[in-house]
TORPA-4810 file (N, C-alpha, C, O; in nm, 3 decimals):
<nodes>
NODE_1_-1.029_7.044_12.907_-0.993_7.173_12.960_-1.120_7.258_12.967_-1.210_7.252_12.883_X
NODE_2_-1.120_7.356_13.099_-1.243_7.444_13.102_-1.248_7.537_13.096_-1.310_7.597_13.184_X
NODE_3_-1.179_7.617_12.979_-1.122_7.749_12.969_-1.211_7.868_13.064_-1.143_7.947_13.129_X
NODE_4_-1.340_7.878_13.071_-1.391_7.940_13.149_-1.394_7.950_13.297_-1.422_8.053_13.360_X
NODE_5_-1.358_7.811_13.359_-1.319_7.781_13.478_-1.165_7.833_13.458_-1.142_7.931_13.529_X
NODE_6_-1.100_7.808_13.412_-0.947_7.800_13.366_-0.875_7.942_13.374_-0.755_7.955_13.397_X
NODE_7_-0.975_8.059_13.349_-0.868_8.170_13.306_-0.946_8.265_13.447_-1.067_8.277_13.465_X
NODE_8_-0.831_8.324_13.538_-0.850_8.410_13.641_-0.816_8.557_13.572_-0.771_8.559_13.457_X
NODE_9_-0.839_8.687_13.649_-0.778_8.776_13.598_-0.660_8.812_13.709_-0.714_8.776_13.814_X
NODE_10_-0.562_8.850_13.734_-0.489_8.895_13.815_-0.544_8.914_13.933_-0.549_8.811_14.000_X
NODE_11_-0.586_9.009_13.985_-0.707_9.032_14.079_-0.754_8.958_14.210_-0.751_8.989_14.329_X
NODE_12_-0.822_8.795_14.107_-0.846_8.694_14.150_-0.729_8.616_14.220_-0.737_8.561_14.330_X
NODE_13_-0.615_8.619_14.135_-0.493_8.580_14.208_-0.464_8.588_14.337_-0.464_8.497_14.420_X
NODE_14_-0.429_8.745_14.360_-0.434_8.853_14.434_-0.480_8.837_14.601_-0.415_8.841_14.706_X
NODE_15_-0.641_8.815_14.564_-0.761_8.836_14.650_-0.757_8.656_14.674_-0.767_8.635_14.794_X
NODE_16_-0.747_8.548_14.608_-0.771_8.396_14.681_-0.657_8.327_14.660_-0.693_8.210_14.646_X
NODE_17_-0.513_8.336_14.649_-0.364_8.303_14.624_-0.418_8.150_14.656_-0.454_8.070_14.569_X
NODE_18_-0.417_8.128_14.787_-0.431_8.012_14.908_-0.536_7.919_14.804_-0.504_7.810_14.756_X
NODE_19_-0.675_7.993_14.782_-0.752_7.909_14.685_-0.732_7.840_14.569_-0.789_7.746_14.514_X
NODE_20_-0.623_7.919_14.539_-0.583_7.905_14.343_-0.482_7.795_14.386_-0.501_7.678_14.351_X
NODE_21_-0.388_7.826_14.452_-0.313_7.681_14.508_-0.347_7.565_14.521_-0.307_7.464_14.462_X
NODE_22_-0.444_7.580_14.620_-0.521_7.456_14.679_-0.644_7.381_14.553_-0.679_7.264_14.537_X
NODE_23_-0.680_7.496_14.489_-0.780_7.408_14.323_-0.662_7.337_14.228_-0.683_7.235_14.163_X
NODE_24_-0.525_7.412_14.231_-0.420_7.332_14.129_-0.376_7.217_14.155_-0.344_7.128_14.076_X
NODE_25_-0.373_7.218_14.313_-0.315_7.130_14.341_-0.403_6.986_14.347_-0.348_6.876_14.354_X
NODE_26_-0.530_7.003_14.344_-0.628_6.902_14.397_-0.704_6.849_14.287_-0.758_6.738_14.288_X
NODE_27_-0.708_6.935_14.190_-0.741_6.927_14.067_-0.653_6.910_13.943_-0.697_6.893_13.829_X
NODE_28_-0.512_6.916_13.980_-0.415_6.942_13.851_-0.469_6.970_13.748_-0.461_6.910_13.641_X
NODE_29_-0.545_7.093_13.780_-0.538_7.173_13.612_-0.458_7.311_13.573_-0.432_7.393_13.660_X
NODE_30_-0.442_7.319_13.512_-0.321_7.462_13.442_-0.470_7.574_13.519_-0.585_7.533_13.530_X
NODE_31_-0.426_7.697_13.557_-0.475_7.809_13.563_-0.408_7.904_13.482_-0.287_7.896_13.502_X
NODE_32_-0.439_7.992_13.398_-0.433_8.062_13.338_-0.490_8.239_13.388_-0.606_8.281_13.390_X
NODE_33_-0.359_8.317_13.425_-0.386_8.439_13.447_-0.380_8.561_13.370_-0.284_8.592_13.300_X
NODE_34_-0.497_8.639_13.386_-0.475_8.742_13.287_-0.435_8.892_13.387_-0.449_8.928_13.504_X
NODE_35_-0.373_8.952_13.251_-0.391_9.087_13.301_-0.410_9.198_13.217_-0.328_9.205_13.125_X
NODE_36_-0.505_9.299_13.223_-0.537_9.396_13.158_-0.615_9.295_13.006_-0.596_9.345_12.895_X
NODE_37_-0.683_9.185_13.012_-0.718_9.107_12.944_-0.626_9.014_12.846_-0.660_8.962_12.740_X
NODE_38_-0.519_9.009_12.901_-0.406_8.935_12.774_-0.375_8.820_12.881_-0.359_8.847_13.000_X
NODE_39_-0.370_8.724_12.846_-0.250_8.619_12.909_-0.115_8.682_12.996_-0.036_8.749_12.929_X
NODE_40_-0.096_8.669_13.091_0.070_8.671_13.163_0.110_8.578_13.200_0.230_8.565_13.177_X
NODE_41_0.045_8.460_13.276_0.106_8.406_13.332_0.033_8.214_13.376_-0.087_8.190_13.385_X
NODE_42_0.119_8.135_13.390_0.068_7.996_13.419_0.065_7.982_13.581_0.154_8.030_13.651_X
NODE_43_-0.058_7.904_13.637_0.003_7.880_13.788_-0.029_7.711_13.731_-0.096_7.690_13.630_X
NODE_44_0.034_7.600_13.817_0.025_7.482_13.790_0.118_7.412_13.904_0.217_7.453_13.965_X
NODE_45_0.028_7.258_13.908_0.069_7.199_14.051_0.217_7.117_13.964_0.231_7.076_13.849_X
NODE_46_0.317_7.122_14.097_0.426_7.078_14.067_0.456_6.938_14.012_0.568_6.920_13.964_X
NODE_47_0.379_6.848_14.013_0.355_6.724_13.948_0.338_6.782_13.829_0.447_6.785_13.773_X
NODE_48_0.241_6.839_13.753_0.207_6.812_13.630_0.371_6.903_13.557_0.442_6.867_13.463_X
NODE_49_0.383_7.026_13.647_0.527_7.077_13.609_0.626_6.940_13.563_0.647_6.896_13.450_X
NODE_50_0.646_6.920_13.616_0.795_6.804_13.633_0.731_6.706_13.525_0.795_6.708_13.420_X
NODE_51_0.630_6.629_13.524_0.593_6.544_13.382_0.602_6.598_13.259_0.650_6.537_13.164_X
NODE_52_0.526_6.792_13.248_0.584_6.827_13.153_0.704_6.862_13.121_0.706_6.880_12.999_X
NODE_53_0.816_6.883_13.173_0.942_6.924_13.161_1.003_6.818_13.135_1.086_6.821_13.044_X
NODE_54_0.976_6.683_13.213_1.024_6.527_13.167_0.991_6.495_13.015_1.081_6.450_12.944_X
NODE_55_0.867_6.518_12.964_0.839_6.547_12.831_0.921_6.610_12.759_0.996_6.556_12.677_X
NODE_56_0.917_6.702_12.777_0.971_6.774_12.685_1.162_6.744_12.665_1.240_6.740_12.569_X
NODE_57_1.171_6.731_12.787_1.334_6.644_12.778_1.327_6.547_12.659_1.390_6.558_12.554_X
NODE_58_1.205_6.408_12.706_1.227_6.305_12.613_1.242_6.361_12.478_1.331_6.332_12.398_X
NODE_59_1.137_6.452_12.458_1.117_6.487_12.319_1.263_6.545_12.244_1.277_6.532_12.123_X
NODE_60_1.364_6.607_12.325_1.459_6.656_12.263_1.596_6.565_12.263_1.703_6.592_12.210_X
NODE_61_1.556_6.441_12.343_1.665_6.332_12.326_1.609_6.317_12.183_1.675_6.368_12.092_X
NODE_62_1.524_6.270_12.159_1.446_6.195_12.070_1.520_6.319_11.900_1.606_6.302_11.814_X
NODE_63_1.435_6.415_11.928_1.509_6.480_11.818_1.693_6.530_11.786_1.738_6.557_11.675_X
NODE_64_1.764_6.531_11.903_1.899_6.500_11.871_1.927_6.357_11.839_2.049_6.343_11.838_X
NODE_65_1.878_6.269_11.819_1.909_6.066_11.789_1.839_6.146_11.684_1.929_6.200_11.621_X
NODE_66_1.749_6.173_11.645_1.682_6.172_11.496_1.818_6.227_11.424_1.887_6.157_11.350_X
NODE_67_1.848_6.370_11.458_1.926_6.424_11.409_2.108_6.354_11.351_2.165_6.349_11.242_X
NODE_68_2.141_6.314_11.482_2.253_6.208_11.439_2.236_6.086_11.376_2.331_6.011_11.355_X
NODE_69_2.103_6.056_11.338_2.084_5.923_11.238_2.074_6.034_11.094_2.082_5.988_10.980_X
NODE_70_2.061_6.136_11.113_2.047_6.191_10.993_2.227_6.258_10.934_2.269_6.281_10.821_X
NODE_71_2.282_6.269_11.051_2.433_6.312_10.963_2.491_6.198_11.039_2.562_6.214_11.138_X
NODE_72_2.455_6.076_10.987_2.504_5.917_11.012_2.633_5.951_11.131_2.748_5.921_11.101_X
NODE_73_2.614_5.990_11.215_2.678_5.988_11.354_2.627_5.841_11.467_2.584_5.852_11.582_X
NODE_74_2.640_5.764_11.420_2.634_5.660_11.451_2.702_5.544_11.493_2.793_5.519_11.414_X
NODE_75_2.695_5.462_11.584_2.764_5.335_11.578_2.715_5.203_11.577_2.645_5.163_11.670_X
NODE_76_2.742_5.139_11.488_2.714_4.997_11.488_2.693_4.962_11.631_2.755_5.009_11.727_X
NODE_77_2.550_4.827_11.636_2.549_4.770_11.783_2.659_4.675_11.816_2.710_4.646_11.925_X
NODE_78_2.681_4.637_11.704_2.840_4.511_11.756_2.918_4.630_11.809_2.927_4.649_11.930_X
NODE_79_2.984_4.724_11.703_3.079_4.762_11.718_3.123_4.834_11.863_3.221_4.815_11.935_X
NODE_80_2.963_4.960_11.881_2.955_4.990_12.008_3.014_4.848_12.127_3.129_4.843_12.169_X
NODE_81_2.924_4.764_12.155_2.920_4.632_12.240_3.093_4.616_12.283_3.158_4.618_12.387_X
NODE_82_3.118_4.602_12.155_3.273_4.552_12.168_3.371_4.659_12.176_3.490_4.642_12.150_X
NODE_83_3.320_4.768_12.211_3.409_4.908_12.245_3.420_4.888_12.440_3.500_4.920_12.528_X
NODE_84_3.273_4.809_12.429_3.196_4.865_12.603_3.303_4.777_12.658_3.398_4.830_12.717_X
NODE_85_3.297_4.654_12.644_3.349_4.514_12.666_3.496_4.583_12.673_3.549_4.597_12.783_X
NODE_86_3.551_4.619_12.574_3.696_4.683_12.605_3.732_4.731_12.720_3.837_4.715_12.783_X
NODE_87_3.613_4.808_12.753_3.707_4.917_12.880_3.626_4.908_12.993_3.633_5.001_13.073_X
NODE_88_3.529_4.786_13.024_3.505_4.734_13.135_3.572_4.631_13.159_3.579_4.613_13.281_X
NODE_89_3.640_4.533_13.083_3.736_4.408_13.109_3.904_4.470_13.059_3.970_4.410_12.975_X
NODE_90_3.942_4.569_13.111_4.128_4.616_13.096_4.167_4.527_13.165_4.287_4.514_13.187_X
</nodes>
């Protein structure tokens, strides 16, 4: 990451929109906008959007299965199997 390349101020937004687009997109890197010197806002190309949001999905399957192995909400693999087998062969 090139934080110095990386952080615009509002302004910059503003004044090269078309530019800031066209560097996210060609470059997939996060831009980072400021205003009045604080952080407001992310611009970012829609690929890296959607991988992170796919992430972050996995990550919360992952911690609800953690969670139901932890208050044993579970089913056996036979038992599951032979539930499936039930009610695809009626």
């Amino acid at each position: 990451m090139h934080l110095s390349q990386d952080i615009k101020p509002i302004s910059y937004l503003k004044a090269k929109t078309a530019d800031v687009i066209n560097s996210v997109n060609e470059n997939q890197r996060t831009i980072f906008i400021t205003q009045n010197g604080e952080a407001k806002a992310v611009v970012q190309d829609i690929r890296s959007y959607e991988n992170t949001q796919n992430a972050l999905n996995l990550l919360k399957l992952i911690i609800q299965s953690e969670n139901d192995i932890t208050e044993n909400k579970v089913t056996p693999q036979d038992e599951m199997f032979e539930n499936l087998e039930k009610k695809l062969f009626k």
